[in-house]
N, C-alpha and C positions, 0 to 999 in steps of 0.2 A: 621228346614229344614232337608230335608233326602240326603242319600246319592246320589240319583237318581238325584236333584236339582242340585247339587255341581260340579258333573263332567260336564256336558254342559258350566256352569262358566268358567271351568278351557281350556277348548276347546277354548271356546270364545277369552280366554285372551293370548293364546296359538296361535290362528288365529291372533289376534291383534299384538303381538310379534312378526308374521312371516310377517305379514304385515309390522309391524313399522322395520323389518329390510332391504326388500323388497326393502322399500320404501328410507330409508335411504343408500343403496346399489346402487340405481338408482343419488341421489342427491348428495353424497357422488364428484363425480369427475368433476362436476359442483363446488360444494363449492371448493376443492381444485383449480380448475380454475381459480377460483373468488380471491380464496386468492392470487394466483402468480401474477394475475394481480394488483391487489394492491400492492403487493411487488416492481413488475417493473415500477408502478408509484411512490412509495418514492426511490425508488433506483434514478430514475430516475433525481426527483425532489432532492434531495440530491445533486447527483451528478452535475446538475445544481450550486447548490449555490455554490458547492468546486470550480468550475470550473468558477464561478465569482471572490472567494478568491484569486485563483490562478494567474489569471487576474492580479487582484490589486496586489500583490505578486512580477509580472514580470514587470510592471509600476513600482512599487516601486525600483525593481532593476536596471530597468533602468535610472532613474532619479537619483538615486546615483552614477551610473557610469558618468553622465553627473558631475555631480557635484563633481565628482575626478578627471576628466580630468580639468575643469573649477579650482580646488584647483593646482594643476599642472602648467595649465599657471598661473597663483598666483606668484608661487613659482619661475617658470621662469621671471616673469616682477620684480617681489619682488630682486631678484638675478642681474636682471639686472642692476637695481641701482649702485650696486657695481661692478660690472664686465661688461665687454663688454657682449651685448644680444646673441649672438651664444654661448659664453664658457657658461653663462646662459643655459641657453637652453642644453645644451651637458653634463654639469656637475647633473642637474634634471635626464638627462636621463640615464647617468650612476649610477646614483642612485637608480631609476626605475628598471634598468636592475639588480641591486648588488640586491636587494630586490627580483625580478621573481626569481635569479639565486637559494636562502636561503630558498624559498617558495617550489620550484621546487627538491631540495635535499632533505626539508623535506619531502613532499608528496613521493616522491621514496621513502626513508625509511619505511613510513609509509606503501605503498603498501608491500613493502619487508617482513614486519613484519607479515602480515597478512595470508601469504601464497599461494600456488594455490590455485586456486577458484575450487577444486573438495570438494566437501564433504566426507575428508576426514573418520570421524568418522562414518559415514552413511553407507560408504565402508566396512570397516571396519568390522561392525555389520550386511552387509550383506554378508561376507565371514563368521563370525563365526556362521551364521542361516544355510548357506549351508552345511558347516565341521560338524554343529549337523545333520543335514539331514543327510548327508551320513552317520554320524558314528563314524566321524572322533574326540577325543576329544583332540583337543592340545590345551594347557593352557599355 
């Protein structure tokens, strides 16, 4: 082949390339389309099935609370036995109540412990991004 042969070749595949990006430049935001929407069908579908878990999750919690309340009068009839049913019954509750009181100071502690809810260290880091901005170096 000569050189006269070669160069038409090289056009051709040159046209084809400009073509095939053309062409992919056109389809290109179709396919991304294509693809979000499938994305927001598993998102979708996903979230569906959490949202059955969850379901079952809040059934479960509830049917444990029934069956604490239900262990409680237990413990009231149980108590009864030996004591008249009101100090029964009074004596559970203050029980009840000494236990919210234990639950209730831990939990405050535990908020206590944790802090204000600013972000502090976020703060922080964006006081010392500004002080380099300006100029400023305190260390």
């Amino acid at each position: 082949m000569t050189a006269q042969h070669r160069a038409p070749e090289g056009q051709a595949q040159e046209q084809t390339l400009g073509a095939l990006v053309h062409q992919l430049s056109q389809q290109l935001p179709e396919l991304i389309r294509s693809e979000m929407r499938l994305a927001q069908a598993e998102v979708a579908q996903k979230g569906k099935r959490a949202g059955a878990g969850i379901g079952m999750f809040s059934v479960a919690g509830l049917l444990a609370f029934f069956a604490l309340g239900t262990l409680v009068a237990t413990a009231v009839i149980a108590l009864a036995l030996v004591v008249d049913a009101w100090l029964a019954g009074l004596l559970v509750a203050l029980v009840l109540l000494a236990g919210a009181a234990v639950a209730g100071l831990v939990g405050r502690n535990k908020v206590a412990e944790a802090g204000p809810p600013a972000p502090e260290r976020a703060i922080q880091g964006l006081k010392d991004d500004l002080a380099t901005v300006k100029g400023d170096h305190h260390e």
